[in-house]
Structures are given as structure tokens and as C-alpha cells.
C-alpha positions in Angstrom: 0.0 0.0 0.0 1.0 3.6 -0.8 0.6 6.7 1.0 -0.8 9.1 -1.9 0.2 12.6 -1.7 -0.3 15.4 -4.3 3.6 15.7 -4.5 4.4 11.7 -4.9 1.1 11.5 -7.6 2.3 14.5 -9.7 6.3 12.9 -9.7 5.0 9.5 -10.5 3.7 11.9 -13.5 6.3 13.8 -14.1 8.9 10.4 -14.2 6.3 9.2 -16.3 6.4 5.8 -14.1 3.4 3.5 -15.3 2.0 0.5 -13.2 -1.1 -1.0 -12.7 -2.5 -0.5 -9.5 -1.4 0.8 -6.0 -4.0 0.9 -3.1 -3.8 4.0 -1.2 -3.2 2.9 2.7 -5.5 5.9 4.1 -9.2 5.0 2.8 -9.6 1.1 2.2 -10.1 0.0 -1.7 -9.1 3.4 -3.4 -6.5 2.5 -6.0 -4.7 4.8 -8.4 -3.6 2.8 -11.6 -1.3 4.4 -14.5 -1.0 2.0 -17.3 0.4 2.2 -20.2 -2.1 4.0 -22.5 -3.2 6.3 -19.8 -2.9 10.4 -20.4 -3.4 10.9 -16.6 -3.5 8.4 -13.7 -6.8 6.6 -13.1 -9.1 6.1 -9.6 -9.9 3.2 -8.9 -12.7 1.5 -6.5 -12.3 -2.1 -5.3 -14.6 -4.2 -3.0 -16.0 -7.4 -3.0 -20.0 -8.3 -3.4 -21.7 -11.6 -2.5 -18.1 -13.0 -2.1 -17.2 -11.5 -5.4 -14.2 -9.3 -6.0 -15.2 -6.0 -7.9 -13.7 -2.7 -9.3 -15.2 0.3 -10.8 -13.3 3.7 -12.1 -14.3 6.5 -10.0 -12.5 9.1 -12.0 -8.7 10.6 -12.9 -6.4 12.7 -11.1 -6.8 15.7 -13.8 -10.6 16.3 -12.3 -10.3 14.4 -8.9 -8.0 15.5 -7.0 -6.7 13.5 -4.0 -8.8 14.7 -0.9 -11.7 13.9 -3.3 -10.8 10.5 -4.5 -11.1 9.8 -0.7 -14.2 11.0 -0.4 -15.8 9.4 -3.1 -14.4 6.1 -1.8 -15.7 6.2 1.5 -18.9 7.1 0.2 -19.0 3.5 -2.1 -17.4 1.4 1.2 -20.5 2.8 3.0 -23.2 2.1 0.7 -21.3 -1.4 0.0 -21.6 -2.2 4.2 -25.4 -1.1 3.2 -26.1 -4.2 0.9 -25.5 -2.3 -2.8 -23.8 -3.3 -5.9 -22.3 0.4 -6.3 -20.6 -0.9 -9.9 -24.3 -2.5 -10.9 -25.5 0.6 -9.7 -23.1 3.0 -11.8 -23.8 0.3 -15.1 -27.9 1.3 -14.6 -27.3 4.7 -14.6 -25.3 4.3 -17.7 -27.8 2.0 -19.1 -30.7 4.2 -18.1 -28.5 7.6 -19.7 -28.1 5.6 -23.0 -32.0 4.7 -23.2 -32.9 8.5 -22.3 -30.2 9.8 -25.0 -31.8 7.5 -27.6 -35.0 8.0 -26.8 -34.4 11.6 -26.7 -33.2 11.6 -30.5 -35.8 9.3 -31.6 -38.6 11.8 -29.8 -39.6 14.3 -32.6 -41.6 17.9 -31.8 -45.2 18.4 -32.3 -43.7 20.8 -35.1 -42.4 17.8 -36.5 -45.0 15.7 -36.7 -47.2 17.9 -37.9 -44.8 18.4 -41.1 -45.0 14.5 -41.5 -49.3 14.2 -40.7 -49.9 16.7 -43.4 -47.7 15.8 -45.8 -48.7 12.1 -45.6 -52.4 12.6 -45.2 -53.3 16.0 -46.3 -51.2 17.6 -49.2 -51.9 15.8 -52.4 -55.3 14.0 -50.6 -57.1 16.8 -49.9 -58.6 20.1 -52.6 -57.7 22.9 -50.1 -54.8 21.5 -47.8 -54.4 25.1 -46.9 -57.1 25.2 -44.6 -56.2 21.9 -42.1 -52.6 24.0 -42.7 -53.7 27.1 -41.4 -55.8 25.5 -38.6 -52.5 24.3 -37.3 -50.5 27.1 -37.9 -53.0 29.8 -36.1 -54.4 27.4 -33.6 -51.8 24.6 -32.9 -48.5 25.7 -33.5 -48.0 28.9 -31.1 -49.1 26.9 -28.1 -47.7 23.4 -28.3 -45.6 23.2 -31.7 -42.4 23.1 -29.9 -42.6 20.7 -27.3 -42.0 17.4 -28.0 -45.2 14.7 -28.5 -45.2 12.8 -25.4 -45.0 15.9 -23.6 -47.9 17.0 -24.9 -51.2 16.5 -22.3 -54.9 16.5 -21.9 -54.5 19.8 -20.4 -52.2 21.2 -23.8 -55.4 20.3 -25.3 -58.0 21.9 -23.2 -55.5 25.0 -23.2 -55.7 25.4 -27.3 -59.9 24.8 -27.3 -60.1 27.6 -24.5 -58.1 30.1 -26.6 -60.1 29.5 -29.5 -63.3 29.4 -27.4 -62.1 32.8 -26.2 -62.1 34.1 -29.5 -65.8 33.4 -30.5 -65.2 30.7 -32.8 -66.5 27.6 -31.4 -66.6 25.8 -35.2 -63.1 26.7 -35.2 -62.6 24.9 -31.8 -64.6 22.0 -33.2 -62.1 22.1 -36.2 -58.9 22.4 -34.1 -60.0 19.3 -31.5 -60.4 16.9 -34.7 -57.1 17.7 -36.3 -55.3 17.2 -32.8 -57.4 13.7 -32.6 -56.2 13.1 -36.2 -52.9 14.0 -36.0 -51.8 12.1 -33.0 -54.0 9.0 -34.1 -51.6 9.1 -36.9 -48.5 9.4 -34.2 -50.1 6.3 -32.1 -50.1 4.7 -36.0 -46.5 5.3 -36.5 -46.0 3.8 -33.1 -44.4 7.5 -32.1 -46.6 7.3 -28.8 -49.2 5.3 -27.3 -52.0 7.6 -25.8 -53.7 10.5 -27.4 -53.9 13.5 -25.3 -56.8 14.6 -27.2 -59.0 11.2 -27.0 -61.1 12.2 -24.3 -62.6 15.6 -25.8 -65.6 15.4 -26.9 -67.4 18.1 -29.5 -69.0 19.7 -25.8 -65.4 19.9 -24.6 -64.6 22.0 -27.8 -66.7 25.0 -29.6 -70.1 22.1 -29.1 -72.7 21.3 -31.2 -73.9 23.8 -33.6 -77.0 25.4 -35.2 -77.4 26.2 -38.2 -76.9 29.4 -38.9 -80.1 31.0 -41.3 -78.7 34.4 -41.9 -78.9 36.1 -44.9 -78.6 39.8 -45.9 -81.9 41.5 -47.0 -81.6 43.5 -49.8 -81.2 46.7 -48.0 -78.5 45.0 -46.2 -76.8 44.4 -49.5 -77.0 48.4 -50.7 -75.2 49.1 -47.2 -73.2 46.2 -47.9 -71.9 47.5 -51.9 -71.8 51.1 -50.3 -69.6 50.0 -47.1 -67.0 48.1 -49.7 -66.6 51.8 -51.5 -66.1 53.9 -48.1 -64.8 51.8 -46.0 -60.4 52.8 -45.7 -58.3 50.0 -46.9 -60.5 47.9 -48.0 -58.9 46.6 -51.7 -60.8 46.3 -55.0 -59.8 43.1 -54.9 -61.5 42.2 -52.0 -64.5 44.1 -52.8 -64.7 42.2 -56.8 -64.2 39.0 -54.4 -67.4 39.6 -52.7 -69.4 40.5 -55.1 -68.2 37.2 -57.2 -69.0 35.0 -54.5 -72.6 36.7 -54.1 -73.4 36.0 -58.1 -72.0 32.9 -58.7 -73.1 31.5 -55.3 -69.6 29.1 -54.6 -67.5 28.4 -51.4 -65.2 31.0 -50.9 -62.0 28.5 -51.2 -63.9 27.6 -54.6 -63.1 31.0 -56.1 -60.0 31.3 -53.5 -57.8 29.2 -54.8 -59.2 29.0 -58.2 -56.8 29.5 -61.5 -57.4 31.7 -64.2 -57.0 28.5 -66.7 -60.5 27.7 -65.5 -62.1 30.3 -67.3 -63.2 31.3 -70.7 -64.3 34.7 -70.3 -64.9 35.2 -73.9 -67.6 32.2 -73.6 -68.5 33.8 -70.1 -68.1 30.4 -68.6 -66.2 29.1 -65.8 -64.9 25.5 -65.6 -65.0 24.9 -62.4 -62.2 21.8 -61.1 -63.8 19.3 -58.8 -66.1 20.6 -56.0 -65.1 21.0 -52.5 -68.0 19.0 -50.9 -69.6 17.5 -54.2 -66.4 15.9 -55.7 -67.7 17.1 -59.2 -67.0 19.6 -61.9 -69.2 21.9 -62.6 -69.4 24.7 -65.8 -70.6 27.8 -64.1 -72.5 30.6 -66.2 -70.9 34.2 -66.1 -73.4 36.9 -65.9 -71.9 40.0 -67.9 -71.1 41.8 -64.6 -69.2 38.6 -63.5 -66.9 38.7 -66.6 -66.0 42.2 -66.0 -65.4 41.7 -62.8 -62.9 38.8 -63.2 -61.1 40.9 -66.3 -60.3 43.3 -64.1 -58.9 40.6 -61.2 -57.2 39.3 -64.4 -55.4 42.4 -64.8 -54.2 43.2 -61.0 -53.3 39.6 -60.7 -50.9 40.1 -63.3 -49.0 36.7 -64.2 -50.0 34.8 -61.3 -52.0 31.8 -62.6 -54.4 32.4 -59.5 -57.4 34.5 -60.0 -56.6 36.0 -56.4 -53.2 35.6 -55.9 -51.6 35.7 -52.4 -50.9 39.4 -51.5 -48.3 38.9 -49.1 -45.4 36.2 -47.7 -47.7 33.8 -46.3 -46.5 30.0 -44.6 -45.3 27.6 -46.6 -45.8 29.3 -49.8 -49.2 29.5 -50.0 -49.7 31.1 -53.7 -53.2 32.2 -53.4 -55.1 34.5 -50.7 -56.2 32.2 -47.5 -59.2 31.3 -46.3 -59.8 34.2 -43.6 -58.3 36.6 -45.7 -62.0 37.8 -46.9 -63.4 37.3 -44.1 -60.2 39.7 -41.8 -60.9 42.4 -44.9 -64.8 42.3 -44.0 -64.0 43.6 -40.3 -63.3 46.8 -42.3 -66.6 47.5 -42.5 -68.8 47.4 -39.5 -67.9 50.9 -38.8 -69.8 51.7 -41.8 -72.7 49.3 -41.4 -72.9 49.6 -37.5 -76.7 48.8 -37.6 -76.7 45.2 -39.7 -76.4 42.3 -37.8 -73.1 40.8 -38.2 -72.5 38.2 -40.9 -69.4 36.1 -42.1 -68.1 34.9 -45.4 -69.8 31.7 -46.0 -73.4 33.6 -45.1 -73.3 35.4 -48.8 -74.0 32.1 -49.9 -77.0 31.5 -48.3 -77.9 35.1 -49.3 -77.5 34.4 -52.7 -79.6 31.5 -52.0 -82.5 33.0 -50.9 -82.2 35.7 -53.4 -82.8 32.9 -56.0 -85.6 32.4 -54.3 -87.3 35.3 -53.8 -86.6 35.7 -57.5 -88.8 33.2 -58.2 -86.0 31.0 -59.4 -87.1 27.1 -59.1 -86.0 25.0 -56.0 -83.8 22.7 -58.7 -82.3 25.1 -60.6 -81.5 27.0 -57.4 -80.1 24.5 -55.3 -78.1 23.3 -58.8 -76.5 27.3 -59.3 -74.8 26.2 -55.9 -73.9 23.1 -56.5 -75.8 21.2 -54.4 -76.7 17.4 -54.4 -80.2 17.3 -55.3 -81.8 14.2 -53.1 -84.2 11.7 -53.5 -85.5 10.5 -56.7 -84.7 13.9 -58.7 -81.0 13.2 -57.7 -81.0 9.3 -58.6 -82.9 10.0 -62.5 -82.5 14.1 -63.2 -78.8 14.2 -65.3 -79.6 17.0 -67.0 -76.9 19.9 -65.8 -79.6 23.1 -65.8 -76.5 25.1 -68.0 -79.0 27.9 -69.7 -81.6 27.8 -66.6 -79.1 28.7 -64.1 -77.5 31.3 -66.9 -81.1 33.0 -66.6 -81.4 32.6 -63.1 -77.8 34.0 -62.3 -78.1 37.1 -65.2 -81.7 38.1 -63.6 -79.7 38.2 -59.8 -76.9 39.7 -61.1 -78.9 42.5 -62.3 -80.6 42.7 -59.0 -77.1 43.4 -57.4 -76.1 45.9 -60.0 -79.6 47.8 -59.3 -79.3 47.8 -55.2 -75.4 48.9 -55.9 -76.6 52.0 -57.9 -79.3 52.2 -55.0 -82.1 51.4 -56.5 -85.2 50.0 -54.9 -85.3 46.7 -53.1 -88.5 45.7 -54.8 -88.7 41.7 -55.5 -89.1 40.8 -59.4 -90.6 37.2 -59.8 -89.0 35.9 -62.4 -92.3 33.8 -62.9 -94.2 36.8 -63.0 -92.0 38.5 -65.7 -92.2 34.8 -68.1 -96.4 35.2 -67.1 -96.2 38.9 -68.8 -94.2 38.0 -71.9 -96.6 35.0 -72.7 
């Protein structure tokens, strides 16, 4: 046995004197070795377990000095008097590091998995991925996108439908609470986790079930309406030719949102409208004389863009046309200027221009066909015939209804029946 001092270590360095092993003869099973390879000498731990000799390193002497070689060594003869393996213990906490090292590389971000879930399942399956992209993006991202999935809890989840809640827009919290099922459905799938932190909500836990909504603008409503788009400060010609388009041609707003200008024969005044969003179907869409002028004069401040409404600024991942709530953000505009009309969003132009149709006089087929809608029961199953010139008439006559209450002119209903009564 040795006596190590800081002196006789740093000479047995200096002489560069190699050897295995010495036991230190102050603190029982401390052993400094410098072998062969070595840079600096090596401690050393030996005991004996069950009858078993054993030796562990415990450091060097270039970051444990001496007095705290010592130390550490007492500290394993005690817990070795105690009953413990202190080298099975040390190879567990290596084991155990490894597995959380690993697992920590293997373990992707929310961020991440998102990329993956809509790239696999949304982009290229989907018309619009856009709008499961922005869902994520506004609703998702800023509140759990960086932490990593099986961090993620039920109460991440109740914290992102309470935000949206907060905003007023329970569909949108409806919307949010499927794509967080989806997406980590697709996680459990890929065998990235085993629980979904969303699989206990419910549609109550979200925005809940929803009414129908049955508003539509009166006619007076749509004068204020046309007259708010011209007074109202910042509000773009584009977003004004936007509304009135989806008022007379009666589509979904991401129909005419991310439509392409290779769609459209303007000369013919018809617009070749790609597969439906809902439907799954094509559809050739009549342009009332109003609607072509309109869309010439998109076709001019789009410029080369191949999109009819052409993204207007940097928007996430490239988007190259205008985004969903981009009509409806522009539309905020103008309350000030109609502070009296109910409020109303995007999608209930449609149903204006529905019931327009209607009070028009316009036939429940035809009308339910100028939006593209399914017609059920037998009618649906026989009736092929595509309603082209009657939903041509039907469109013109509204059309020059909108023209009439933009110039201000009276709000008085003309039956279309009524008028084809007259002529006969």
C-alpha cells in the first residue's frame, strides 16, 4: 500500500512511471492505476459483493484530486456495508442515460409531426390543404408546436380549445379538436406514442354542437353592404370584386379562393369549375356579364400569377393564393360603416345568394343546382340533366338585381315567374 500525496502523484507523473495498480493505505479500496495507454492516472474503486471481487473507475487525477478521490471512496465502502452493488448501480445509470439519450433523438416535436401528418395525409389527398394548414398554424402551433409529442397533455389540449373558445369561434374549436385527434391518431399509428392526449374531448369539450346558422342579408342589407366596400379605408378592389363574385356565382369562398385563371373562358362567359369541394364534381358555371367584367379586371391586378386572387403577401409555406380568412379579416373593415346590420361572415353570402334565388322566383332545382348542391331523393338518382341555360337566366336576372341595389335602386322583388307570365 502507498501513502498518496499530491507531490508523490504529480512525480510519479512527471517520471512518467506506469504501473497497474497501487491501493492507497489511508481509505480502504481506493487504487490509483497508470497503465500504459493512460494520459493521466486513473481512480480506482475495489470491493467485493456476494463474495465476489469487484472494481469500478471513479475518475482521474486531472478532475479528482486526492482529498476527493477519498471521499468518493468512502462514500461507495459505505453504501457497500449497506447491501449495494455500487458498480451494478453506476452500469444502470449508464444503461438508463443511454435509453434517455436514444429516446431523446428518436422523440420528434409536435412541429415535427405535424410536417410529417400533413404531408402524408393532407397535401396531395385533400382540394384545399391550406385550410387543415392554417388550422394548425394559427391554432396549434404557437401553443404546443415546440414541445416534443409525449410531452404534450390533456391539459395542452384543453389550453388550445379555451383560446379558440375565447375568440368566439366555437366551429373553429370543433375544427382544431379533430385535427389534434387526427394527428396524434396518426403518431399512435406510426408507433411514435401510445395515448392520445386529445381522445377524451368530446365536441361539448370543444366550440359544441352547432346550429345552423339562417342568416342572410336583406336587400337593404346588400345596398349598405356594396356602399360599405366603397367607403370603407383599406379595403382593396380586390376584396371588394371577391365579394361580389361570390354573391353572383353563389360558390364556397375556397372555390373562387384558390381558383386558376385556366379555368375560365371569359370570352364564352363560362367558368370550368375543377372538382367541387364537398360535391367531388365539376361543374361549368355561367358568367353573368357583370361577372366577366369583374374577373377581367382581377385578371389584370393579378398580373402573371396563374391564380385568379393571388396571395398578397409572404404567407406559410408558400401558399400562392389568398387564405381562407383573408375575406373574411378584410370584411371587419366594415362594421364601422354598417354599425346597424347584424353581423354576418363569409360563408353567409351564400346562403344570401340562395335565398335571393328564391325570392326571384327561381325554381328550387335550378337553385339548389346554381350552388352546386346534391339534389336528393328521386330527382338526384334519374335528373342528369346539368340546368346550363336555366341557371344562366337565373344567375343574369340576380346579377342585375345586385347591379340595381349597388346604384341604389329600390329593393323591390321581381318574380322571375311573374315576368315569363307577362311575356306570354
Amino acid at each position: 500500500m502507498t501513502k498518496f500525496t499530491d507531490v508523490g502523484i504529480k512525480a510519479l507523473i512527471t517520471g512518467d512511471i506506469r504501473f497497474e495498480g497501487r491501493a492507497d493505505s489511508i481509505v480502504a479500496g481506493l487504487v490509483l492505476s497508470f497503465r500504459k495507454n493512460d494520459k493521466v492516472p486513473r481512480w480506482l474503486f475495489r470491493y467485493s459483493f456476494a463474495g465476489t471481487p469487484r472494481k469500478m473507475v471513479i475518475g482521474n487525477y486531472g478532475n479528482m484530486s486526492l482529498s476527493e478521490a477519498r471521499a468518493r471512496a468512502r462514500e461507495l465502502a459505505a453504501r457497500v456495508q449497506l447491501g449495494y452493488d455500487v458498480q451494478g448501480e453506476k452500469a444502470a445509470r449508464i444503461v438508463e442515460a443511454v435509453a434517455a439519450i436514444e429516446a431523446e433523438r428518436a422523440s420528434i416535436t409536435v412541429n415535427e409531426l405535424a410536417e410529417e401528418y400533413l404531408n402524408r395525409e393532407i397535401i396531395g389527398r385533400v382540394k384545399h390543404p391550406n385550410i387543415p394548414i392554417n388550422q394548425y398554424e394559427k391554432n396549434i402551433r404557437p401553443l404546443i408546436g415546440a414541445l416534443k409529442i409525449e410531452a404534450v397533455t390533456s391539459l395542452h389540449v384543453d389550453d388550445i380549445l379555451e383560446a379558440v373558445r375565447k375568440r368566439g369561434a366555437p366551429s373553429i374549436a370543433n375544427k382544431a379538436l379533430r385535427m389534434l385527434q387526427n394527428m396524434f391518431d396518426y403518431a399512435i399509428r406510426r408507433r411514435m406514442i401510445a395515448v392520445n392526449p386529445a381522445a377524451a374531448f368530446r365536441t361539448k369539450d370543444a366550440g359544441g354542437e352547432l346550429t345552423a346558422r339562417d342568416r342572410a342579408l336583406s336587400r337593404t342589407e346588400l345596398a349598405l353592404l356594396f356602399a360599405a366596400m366603397k367607403q370603407a379605408k383599406g379595403f382593396s378592389v380586390q376584396n371588394e370584386l371577391t365579394i361580389k363574385l361570390l354573391l353572383v356565382l353563389c360558390c364556397r369562398k375556397m372555390e373562387l379562393c384558390a381558383a386558376q385563371w385556366d379555368e375560365f373562358d371569359l370570352d364564352a362567359a363560362i367558368w370550368h369549375m375543377r372538382d367541387d369541394v364537398k360535391t367531388g364534381k365539376g361543374l361549368d358555371v355561367p358568367l353573368p356579364p357583370c361577372a366577366v367584367e369583374w374577373l377581367r379586371e382581377l385578371k389584370r391586378l393579378s398580373g402573371a400569377s396563374p391564380y385568379i386572387l393571388p396571395a398578397r403577401k409572404m404567407q406559410h409555406r408558400g401558399l400562392p393564393h389568398i387564405c381562407e380568412g383573408t375575406i373574411g379579416t378584410a370584411m371587419g373593415k366594415l362594421k364601422p360603416h354598417m354599425p346597424d346590420v347584424e353581423a354576418f361572415t363569409v360563408h353567409d353570402l351564400r346562403r344570401t345568394a340562395r335565398t335571393q334565388l328564391a325570392a326571384l322566383g327561381v325554381d328550387v332545382i335550378t337553385a339548389e343546382r346554381c350552388l352546386n348542391h346534391k339534389i336528393k331523393g328521386v330527382h338526384g338518382t334519374y335528373d342528369r340533366h346539368d340546368y346550363f341555360d336555366e341557371r344562366k337566366d337565373a344567375l343574369i336576372k340576380w346579377a342585375d338585381l345586385m347591379r340595381e341595389l349597388e346604384q341604389g335602386g329600390n329593393d323591390k322583388v321581381v318574380n322571375l315567374k311573374d315576368k315569363k307570365r307577362k311575356a306570354a
